[in-house]
Biopython code that builds the backbone (N, CA, C, O; Angstrom):
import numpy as np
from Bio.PDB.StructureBuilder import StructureBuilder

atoms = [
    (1, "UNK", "N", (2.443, 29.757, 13.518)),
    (1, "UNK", "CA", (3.374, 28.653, 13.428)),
    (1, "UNK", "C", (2.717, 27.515, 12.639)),
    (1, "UNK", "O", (1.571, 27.233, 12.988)),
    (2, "UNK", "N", (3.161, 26.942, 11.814)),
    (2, "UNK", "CA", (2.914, 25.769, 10.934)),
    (2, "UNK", "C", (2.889, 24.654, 11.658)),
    (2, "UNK", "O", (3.763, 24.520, 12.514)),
    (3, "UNK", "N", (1.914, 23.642, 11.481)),
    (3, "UNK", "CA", (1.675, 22.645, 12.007)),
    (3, "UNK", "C", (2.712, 21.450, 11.527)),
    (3, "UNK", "O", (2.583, 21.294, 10.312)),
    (4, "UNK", "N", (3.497, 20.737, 11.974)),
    (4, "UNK", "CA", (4.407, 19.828, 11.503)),
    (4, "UNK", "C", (3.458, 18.584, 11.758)),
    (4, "UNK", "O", (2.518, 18.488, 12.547)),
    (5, "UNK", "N", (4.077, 17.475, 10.684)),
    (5, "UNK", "CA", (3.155, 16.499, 10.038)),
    (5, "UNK", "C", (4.527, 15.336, 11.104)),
    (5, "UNK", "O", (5.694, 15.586, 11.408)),
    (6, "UNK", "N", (3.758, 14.256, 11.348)),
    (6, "UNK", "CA", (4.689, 13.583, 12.261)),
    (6, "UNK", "C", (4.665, 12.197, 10.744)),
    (6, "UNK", "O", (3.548, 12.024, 10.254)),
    (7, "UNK", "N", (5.337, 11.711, 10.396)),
    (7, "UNK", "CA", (5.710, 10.584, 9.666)),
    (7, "UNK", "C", (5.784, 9.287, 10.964)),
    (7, "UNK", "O", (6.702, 9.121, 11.768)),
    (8, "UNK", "N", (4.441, 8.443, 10.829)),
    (8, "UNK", "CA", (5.185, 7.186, 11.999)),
    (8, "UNK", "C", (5.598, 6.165, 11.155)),
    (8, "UNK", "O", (4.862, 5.587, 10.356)),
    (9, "UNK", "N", (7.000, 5.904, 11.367)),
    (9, "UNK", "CA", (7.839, 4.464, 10.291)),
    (9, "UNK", "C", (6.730, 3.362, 10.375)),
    (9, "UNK", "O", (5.936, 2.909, 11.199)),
    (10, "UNK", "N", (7.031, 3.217, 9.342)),
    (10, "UNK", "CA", (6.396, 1.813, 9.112)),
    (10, "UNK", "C", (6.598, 0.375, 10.117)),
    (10, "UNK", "O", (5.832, -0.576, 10.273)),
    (11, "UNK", "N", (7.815, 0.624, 10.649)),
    (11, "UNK", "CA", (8.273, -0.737, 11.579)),
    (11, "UNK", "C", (7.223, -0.469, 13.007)),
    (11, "UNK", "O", (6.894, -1.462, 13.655)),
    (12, "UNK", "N", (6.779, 0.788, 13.398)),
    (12, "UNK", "CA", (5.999, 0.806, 14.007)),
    (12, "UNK", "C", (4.828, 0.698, 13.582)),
    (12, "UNK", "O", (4.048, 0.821, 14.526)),
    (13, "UNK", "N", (4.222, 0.497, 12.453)),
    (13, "UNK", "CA", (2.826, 0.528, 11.626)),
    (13, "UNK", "C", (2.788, -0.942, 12.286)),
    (13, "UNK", "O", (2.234, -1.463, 13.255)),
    (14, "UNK", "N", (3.578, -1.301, 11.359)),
    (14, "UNK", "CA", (3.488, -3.322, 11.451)),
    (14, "UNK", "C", (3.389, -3.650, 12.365)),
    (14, "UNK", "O", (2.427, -4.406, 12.505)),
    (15, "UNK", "N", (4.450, -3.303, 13.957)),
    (15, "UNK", "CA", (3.994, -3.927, 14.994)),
    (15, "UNK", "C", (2.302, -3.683, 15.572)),
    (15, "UNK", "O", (1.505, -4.439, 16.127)),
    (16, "UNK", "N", (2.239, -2.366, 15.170)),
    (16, "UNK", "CA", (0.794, -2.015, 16.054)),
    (16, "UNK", "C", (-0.180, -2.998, 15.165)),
    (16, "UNK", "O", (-0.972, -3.809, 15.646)),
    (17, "UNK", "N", (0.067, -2.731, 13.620)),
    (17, "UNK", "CA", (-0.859, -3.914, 13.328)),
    (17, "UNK", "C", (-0.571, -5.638, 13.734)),
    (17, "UNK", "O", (-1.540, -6.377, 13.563)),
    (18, "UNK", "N", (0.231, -6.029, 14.059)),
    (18, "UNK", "CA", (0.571, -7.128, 14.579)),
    (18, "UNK", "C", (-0.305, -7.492, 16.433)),
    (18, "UNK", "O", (-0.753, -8.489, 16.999)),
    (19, "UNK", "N", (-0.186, -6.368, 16.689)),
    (19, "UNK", "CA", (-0.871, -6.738, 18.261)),
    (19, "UNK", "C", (-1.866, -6.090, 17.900)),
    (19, "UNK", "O", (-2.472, -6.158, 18.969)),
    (20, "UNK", "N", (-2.890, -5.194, 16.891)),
    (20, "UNK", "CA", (-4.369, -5.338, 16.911)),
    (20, "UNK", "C", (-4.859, -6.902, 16.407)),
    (20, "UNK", "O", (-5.861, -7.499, 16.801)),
    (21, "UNK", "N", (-4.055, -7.282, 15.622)),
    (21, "UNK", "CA", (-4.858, -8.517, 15.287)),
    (21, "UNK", "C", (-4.933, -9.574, 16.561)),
    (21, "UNK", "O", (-5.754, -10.472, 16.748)),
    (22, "UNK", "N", (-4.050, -9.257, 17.198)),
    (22, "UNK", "CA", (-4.153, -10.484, 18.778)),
    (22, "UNK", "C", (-4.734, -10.077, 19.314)),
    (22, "UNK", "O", (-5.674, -10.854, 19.477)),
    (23, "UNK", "N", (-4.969, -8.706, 20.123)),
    (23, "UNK", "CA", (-5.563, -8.050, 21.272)),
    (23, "UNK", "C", (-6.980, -6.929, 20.916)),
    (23, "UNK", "O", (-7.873, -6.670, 21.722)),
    (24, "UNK", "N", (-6.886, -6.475, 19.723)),
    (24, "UNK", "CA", (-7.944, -5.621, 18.962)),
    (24, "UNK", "C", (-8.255, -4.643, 20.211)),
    (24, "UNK", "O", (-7.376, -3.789, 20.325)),
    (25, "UNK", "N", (-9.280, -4.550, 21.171)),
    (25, "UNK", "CA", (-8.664, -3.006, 22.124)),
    (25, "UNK", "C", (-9.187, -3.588, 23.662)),
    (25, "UNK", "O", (-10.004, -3.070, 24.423)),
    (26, "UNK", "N", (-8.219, -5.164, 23.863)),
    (26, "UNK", "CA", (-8.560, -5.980, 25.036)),
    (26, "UNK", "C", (-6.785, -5.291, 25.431)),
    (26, "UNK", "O", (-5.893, -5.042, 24.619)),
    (27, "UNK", "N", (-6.767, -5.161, 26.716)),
    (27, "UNK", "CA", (-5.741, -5.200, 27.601)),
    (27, "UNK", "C", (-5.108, -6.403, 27.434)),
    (27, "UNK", "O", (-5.634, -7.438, 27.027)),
    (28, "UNK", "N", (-3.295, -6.151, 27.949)),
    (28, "UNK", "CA", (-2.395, -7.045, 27.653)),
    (28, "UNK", "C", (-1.340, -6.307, 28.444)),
    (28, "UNK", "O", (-1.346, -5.111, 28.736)),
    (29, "UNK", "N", (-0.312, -7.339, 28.781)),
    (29, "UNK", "CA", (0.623, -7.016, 29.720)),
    (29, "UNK", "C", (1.839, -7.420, 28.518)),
    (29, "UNK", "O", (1.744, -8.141, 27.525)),
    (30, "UNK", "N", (3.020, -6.620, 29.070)),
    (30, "UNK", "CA", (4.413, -7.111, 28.433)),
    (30, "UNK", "C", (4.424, -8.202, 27.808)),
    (30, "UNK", "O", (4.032, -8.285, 26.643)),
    (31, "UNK", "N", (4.969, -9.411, 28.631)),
    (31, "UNK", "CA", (4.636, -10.465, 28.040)),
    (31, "UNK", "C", (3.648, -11.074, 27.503)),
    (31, "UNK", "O", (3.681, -12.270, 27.213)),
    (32, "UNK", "N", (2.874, -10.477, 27.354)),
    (32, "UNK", "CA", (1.992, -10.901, 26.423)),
    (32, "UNK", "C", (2.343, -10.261, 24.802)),
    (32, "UNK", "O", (2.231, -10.971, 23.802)),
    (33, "UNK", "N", (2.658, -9.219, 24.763)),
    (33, "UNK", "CA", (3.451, -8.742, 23.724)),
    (33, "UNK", "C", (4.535, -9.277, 23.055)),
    (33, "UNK", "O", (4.884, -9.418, 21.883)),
    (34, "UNK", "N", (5.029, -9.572, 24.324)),
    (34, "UNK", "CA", (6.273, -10.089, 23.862)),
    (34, "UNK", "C", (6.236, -11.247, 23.119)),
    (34, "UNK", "O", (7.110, -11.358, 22.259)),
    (35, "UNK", "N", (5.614, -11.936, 23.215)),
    (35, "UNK", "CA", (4.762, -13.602, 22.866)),
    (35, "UNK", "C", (4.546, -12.869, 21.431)),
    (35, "UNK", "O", (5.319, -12.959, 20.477)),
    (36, "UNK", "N", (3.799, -12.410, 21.459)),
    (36, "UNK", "CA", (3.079, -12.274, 19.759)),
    (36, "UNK", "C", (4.328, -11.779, 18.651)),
    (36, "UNK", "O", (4.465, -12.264, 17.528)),
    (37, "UNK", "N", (5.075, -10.848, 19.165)),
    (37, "UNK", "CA", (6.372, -10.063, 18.458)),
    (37, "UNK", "C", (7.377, -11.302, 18.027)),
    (37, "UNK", "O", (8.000, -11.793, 17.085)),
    (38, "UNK", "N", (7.155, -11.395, 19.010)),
    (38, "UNK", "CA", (8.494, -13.337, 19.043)),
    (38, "UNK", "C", (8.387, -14.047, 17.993)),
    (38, "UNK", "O", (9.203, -14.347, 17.121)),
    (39, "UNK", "N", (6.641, -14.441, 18.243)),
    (39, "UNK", "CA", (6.457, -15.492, 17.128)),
    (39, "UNK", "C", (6.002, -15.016, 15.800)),
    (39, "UNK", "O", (6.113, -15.787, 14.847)),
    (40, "UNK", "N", (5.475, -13.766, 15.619)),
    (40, "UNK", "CA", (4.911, -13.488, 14.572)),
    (40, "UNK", "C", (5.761, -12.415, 13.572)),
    (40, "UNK", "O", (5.619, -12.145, 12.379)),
    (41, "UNK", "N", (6.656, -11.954, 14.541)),
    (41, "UNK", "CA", (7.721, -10.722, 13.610)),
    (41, "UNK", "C", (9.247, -11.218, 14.093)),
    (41, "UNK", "O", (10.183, -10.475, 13.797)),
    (42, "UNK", "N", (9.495, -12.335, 14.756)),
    (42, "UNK", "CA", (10.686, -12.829, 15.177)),
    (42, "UNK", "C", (11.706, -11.403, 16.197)),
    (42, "UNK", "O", (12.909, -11.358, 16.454)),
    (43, "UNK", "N", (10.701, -10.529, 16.509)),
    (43, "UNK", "CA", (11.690, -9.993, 17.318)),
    (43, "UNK", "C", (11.964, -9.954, 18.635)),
    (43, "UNK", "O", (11.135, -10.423, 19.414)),
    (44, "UNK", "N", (13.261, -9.348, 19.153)),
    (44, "UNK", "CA", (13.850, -9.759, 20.061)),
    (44, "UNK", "C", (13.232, -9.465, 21.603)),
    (44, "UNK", "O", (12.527, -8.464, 21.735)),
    (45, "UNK", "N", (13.437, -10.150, 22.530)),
    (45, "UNK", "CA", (12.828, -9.807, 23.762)),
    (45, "UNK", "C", (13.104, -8.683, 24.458)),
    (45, "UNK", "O", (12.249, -8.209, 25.205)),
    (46, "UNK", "N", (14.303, -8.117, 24.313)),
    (46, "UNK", "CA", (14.743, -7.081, 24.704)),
    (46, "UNK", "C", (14.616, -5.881, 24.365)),
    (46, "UNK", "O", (14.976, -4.926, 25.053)),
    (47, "UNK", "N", (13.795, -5.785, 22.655)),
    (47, "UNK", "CA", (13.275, -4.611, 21.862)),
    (47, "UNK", "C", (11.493, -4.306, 21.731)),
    (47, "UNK", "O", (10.825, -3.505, 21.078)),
    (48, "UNK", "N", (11.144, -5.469, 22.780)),
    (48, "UNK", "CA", (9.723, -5.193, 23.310)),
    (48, "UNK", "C", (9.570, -3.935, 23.602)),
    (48, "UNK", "O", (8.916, -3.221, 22.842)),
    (49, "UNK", "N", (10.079, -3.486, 24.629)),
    (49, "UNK", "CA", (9.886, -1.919, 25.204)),
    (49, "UNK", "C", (9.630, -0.971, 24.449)),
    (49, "UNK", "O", (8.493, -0.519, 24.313)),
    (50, "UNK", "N", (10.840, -0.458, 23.744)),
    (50, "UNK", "CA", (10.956, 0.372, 22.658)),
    (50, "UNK", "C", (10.117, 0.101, 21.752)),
    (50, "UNK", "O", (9.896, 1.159, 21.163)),
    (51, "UNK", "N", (9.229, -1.134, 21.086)),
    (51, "UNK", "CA", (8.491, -1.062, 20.061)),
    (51, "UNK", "C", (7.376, -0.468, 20.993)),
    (51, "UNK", "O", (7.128, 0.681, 20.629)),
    (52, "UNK", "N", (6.653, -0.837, 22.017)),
    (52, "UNK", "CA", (5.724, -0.252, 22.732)),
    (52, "UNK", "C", (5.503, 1.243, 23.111)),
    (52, "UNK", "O", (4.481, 1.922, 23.012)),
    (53, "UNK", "N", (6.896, 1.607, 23.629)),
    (53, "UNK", "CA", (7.231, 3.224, 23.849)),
    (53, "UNK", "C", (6.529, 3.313, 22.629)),
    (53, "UNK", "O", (5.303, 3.285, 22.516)),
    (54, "UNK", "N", (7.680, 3.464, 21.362)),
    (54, "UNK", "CA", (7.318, 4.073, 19.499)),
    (54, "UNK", "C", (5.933, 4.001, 19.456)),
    (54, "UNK", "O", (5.402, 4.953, 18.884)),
    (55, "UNK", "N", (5.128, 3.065, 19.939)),
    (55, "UNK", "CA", (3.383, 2.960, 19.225)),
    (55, "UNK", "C", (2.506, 3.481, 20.593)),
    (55, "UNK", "O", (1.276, 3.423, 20.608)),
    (56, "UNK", "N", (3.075, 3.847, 21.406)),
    (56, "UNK", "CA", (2.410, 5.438, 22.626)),
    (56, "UNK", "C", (3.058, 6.505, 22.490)),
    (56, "UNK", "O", (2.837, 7.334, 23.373)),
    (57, "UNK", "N", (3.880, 6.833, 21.599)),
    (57, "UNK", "CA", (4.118, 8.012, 21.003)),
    (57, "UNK", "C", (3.453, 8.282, 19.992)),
    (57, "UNK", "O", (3.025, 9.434, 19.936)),
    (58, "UNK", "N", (3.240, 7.664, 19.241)),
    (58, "UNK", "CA", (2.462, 7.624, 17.865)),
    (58, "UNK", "C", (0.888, 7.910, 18.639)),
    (58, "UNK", "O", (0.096, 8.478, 17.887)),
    (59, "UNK", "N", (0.447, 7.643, 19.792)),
    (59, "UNK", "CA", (-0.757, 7.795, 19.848)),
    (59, "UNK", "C", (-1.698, 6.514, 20.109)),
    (59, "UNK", "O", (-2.785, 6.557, 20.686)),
    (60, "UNK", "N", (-1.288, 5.754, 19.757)),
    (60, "UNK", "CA", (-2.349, 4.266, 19.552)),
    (60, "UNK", "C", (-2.253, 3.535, 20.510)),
    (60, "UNK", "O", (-3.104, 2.678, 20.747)),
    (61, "UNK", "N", (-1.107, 3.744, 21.315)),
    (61, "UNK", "CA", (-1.496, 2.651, 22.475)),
    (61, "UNK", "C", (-1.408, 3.184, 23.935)),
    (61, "UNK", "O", (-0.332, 3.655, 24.305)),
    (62, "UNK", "N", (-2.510, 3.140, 24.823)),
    (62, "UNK", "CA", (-2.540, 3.472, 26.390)),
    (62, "UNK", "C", (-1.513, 2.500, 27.193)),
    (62, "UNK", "O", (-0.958, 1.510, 26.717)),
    (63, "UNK", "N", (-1.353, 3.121, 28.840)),
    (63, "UNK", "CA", (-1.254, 2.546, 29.577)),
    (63, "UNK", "C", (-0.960, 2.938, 30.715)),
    (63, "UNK", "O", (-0.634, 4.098, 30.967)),
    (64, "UNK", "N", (-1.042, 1.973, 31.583)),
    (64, "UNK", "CA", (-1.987, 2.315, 33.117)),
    (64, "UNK", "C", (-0.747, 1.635, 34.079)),
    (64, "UNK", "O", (0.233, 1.091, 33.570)),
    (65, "UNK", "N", (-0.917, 1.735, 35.294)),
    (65, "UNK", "CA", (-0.216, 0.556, 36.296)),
    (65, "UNK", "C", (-0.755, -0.445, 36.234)),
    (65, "UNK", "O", (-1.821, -0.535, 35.626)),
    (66, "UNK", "N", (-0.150, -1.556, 36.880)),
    (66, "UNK", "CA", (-1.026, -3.013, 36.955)),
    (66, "UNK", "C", (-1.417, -3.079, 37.978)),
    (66, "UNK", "O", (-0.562, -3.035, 38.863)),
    (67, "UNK", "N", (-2.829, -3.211, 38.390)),
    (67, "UNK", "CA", (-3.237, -3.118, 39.672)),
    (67, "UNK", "C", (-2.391, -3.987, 40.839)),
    (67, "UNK", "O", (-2.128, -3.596, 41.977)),
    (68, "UNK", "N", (-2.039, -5.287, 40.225)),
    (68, "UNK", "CA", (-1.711, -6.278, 40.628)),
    (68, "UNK", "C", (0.174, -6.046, 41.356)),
    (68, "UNK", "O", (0.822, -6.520, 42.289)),
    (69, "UNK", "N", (0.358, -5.242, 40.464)),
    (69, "UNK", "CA", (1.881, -4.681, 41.003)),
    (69, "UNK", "C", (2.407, -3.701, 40.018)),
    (69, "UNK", "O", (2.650, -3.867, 38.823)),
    (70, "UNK", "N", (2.536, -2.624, 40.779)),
    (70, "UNK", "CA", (2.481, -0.958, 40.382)),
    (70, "UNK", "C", (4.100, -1.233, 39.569)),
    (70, "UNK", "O", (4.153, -0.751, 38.438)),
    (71, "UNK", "N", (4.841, -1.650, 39.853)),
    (71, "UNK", "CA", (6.300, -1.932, 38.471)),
    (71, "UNK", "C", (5.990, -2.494, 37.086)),
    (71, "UNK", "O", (6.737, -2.351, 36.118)),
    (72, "UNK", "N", (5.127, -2.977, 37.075)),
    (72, "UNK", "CA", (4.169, -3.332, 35.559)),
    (72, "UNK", "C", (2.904, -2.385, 35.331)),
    (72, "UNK", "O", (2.126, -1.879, 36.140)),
    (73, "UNK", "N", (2.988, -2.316, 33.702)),
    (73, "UNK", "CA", (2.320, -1.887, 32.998)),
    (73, "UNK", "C", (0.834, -2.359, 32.262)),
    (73, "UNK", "O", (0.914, -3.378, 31.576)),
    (74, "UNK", "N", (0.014, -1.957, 32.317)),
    (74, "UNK", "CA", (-0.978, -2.637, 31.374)),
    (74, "UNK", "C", (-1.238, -1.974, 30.439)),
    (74, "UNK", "O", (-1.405, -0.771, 30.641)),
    (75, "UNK", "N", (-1.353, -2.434, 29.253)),
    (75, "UNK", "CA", (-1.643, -1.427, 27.704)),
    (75, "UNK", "C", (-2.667, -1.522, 26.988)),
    (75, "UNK", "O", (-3.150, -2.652, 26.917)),
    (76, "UNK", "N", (-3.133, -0.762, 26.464)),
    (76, "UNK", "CA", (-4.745, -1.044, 25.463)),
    (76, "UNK", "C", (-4.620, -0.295, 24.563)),
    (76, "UNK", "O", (-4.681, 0.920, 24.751)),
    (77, "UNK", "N", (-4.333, -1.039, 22.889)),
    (77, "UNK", "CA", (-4.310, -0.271, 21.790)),
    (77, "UNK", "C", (-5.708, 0.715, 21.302)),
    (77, "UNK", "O", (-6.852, 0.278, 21.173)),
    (78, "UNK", "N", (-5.414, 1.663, 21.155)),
    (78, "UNK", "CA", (-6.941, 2.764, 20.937)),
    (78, "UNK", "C", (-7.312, 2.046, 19.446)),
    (78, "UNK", "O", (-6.659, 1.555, 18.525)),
    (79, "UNK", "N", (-8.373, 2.216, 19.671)),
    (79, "UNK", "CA", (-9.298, 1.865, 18.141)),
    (79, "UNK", "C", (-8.108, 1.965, 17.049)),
    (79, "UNK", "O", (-7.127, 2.705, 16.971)),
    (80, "UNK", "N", (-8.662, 0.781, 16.136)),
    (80, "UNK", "CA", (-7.669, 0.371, 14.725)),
    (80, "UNK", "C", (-7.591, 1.867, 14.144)),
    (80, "UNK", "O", (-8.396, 2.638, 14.666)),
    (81, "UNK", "N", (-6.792, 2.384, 13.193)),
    (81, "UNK", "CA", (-6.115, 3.342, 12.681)),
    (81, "UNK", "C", (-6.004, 3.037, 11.332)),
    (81, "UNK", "O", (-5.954, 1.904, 10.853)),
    (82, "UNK", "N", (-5.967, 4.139, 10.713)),
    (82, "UNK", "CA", (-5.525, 3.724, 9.369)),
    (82, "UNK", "C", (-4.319, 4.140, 8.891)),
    (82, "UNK", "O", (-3.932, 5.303, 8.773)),
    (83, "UNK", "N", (-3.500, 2.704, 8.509)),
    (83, "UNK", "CA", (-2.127, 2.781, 8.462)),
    (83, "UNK", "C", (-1.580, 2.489, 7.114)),
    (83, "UNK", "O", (-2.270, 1.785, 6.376)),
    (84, "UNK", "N", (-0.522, 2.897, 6.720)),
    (84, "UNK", "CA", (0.083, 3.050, 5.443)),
    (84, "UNK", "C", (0.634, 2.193, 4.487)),
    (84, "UNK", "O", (1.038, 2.370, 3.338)),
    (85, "UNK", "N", (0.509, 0.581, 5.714)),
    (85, "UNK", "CA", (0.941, -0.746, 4.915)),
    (85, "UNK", "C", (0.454, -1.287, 4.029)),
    (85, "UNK", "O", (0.968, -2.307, 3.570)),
]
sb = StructureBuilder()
sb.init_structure("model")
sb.init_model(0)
sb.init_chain("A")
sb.init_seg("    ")
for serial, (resi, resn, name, xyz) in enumerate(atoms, 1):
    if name == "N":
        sb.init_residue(resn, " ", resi, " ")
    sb.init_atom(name, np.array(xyz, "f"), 0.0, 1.0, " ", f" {name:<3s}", serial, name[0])
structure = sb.get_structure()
């Protein structure tokens, strides 16, 4: 069977490069994401998720429970990548 080549869009390139430059491979919670996306790519609060899902599918970003309360997430982007922008 042939190995299929995964294409990750570019709108996910940009965000992941957008939160390595804030967080580089320090832990961060939602809102903290959400903060950087807001101000730095103007997007919406409600499309936080889904940009996060897209860039832990792609591979680049972990995440754990929050110790602090198991309904939150904590995330840690894996080492910078080399991306196509």
């Amino acid at each position: 069977m042939a190995a299929v080549e995964f294409k990750v869009p570019t709108w996910v390139e940009k965000r992941y490069s957008l939160l390595w430059d804030s967080f580089s491979d320090s832990e961060f919670n939602i809102e903290q994401a959400a903060k950087i996306l807001e101000e730095k790519n103007k997007d919406k609060r409600e499309e936080i998720p889904v940009y996060l899902s897209e860039i832990r599918k792609a591979g680049w970003l972990t995440d754990e429970p929050d110790p602090s309360d198991a309904r939150k997430r904590i995330y840690k982007l894996k080492e910078e990548i080399q991306l196509a922008i």
